[in-house]
N, CA, C and O of each residue as an XYZ file, in Angstrom:
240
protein
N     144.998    213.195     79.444
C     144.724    213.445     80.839
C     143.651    212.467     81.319
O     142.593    212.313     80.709
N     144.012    211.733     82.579
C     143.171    211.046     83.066
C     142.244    211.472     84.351
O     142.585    211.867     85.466
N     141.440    211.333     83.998
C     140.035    211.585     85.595
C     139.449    210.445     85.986
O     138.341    210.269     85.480
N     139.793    209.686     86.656
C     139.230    208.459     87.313
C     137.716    208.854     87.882
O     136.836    208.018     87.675
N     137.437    209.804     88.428
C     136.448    210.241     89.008
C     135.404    210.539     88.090
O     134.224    210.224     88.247
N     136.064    211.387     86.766
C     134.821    211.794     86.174
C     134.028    210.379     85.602
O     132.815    210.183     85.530
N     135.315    209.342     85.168
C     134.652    207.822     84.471
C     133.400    207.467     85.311
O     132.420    207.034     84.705
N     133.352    207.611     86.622
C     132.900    207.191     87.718
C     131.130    207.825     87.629
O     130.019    207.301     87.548
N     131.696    209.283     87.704
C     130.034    209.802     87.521
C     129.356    209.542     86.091
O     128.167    209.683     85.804
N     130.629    209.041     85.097
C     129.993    208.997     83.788
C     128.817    208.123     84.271
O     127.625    208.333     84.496
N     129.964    206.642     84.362
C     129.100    205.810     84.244
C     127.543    205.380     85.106
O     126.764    204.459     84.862
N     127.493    206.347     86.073
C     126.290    206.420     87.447
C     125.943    206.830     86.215
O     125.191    205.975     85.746
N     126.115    207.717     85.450
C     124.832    208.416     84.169
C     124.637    207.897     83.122
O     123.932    208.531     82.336
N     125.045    206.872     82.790
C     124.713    206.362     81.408
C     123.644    205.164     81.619
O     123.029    204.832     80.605
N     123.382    204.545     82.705
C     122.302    203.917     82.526
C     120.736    204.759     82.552
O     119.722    204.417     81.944
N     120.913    205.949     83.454
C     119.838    206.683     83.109
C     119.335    207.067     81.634
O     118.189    207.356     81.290
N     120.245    207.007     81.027
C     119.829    207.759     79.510
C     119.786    206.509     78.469
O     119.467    206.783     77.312
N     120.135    204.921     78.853
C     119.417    204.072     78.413
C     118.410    203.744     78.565
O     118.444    202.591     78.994
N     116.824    204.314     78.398
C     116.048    203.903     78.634
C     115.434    202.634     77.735
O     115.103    201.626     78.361
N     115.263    202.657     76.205
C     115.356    201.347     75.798
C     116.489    201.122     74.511
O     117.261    201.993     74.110
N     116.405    200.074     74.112
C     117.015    199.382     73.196
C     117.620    200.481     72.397
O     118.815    200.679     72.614
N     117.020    201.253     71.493
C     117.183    202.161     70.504
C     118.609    203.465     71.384
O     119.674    203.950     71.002
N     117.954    203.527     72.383
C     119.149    204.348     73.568
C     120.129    203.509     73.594
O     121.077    203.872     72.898
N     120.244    202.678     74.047
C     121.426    201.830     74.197
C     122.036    201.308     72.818
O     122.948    200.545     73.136
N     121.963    201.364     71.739
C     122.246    201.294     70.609
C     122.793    202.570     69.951
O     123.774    202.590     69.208
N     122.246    203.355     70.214
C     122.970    204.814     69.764
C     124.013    205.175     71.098
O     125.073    205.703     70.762
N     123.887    205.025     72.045
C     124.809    205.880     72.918
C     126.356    204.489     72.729
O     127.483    204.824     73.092
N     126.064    202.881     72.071
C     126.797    202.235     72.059
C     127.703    202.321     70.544
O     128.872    201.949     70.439
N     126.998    202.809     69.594
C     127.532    203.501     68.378
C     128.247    204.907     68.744
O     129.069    205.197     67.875
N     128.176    205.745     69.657
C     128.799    206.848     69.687
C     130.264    206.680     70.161
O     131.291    207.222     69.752
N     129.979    205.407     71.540
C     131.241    205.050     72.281
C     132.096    204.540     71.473
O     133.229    204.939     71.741
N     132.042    203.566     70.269
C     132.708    203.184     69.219
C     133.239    204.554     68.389
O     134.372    204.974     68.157
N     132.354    204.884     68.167
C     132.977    206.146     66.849
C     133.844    206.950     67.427
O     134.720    207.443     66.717
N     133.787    207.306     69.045
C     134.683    207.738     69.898
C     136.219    207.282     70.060
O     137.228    207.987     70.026
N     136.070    205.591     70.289
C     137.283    205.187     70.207
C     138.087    205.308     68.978
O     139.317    205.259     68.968
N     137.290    205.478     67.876
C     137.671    204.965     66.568
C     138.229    206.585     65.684
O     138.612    206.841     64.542
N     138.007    207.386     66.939
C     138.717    208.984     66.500
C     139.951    209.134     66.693
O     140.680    209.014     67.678
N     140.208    209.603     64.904
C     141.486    210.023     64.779
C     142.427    210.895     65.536
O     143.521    210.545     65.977
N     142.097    211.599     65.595
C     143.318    212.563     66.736
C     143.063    212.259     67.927
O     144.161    211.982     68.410
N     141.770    212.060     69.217
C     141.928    211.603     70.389
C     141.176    210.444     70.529
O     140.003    210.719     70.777
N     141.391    209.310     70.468
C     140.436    208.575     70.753
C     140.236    207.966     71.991
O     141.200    207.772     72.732
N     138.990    207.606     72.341
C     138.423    207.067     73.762
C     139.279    205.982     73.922
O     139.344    205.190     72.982
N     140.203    205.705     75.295
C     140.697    204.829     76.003
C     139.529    203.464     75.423
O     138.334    203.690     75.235
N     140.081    202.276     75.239
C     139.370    201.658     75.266
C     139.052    200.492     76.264
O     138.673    199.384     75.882
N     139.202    200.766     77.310
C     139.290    200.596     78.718
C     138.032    201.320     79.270
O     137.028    200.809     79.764
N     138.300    202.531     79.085
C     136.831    203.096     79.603
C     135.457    203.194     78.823
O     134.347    203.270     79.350
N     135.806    203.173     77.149
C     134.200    202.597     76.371
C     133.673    201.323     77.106
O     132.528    201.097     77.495
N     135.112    200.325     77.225
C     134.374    198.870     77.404
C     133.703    199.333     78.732
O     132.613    198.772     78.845
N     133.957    200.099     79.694
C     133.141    200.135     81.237
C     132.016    201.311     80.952
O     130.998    201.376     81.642
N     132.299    202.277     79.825
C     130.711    202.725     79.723
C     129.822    202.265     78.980
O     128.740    202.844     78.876
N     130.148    200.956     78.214
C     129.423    200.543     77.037
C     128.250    199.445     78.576
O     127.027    199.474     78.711
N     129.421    198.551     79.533
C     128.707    198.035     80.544
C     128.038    198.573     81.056
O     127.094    197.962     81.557
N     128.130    199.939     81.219
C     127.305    200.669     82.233
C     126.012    201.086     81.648
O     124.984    201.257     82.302
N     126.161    201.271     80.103
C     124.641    201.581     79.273
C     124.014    200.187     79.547
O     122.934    200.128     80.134
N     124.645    199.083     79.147
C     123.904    197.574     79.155
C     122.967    197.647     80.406
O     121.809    197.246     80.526
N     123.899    198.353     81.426
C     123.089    198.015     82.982
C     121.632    198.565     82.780
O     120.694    197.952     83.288
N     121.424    199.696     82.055
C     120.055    200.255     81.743
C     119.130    199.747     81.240
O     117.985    200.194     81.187
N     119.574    198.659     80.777
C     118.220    197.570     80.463
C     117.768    196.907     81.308
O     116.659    196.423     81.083
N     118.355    196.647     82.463
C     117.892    196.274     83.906
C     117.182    196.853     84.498
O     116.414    196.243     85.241
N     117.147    198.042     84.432
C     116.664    198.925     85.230
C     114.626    198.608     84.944
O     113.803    199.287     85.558
């Protein structure tokens, strides 16, 4: 099942919870281990746009 919308608020939230390096390194290891799950795994279409959207948190 797809939610275009929810991707949307994901990603408004994932730069908040990168605050440094060590954040963005674990929340970028989870998005992997996500895709990399056996019975459902994460679109990998939408890791690659929340993995961008954690990166953006180093900007911040």
């Amino acid at each position: 099942m797809k939610v275009p919308g929810a991707l949307r608020h994901v990603r408004a939230f994932l730069p908040l919870l990168a605050v440094d390096r060590r954040d963005r390194d674990r929340l970028g290891g989870l998005l992997n281990e996500l895709v990399r799950e056996r019975d459902r795994p994460l679109d990998r279409s939408a890791a690659r746009r929340m993995r961008d959207a954690v990166t953006e948190g180093a900007s911040r």
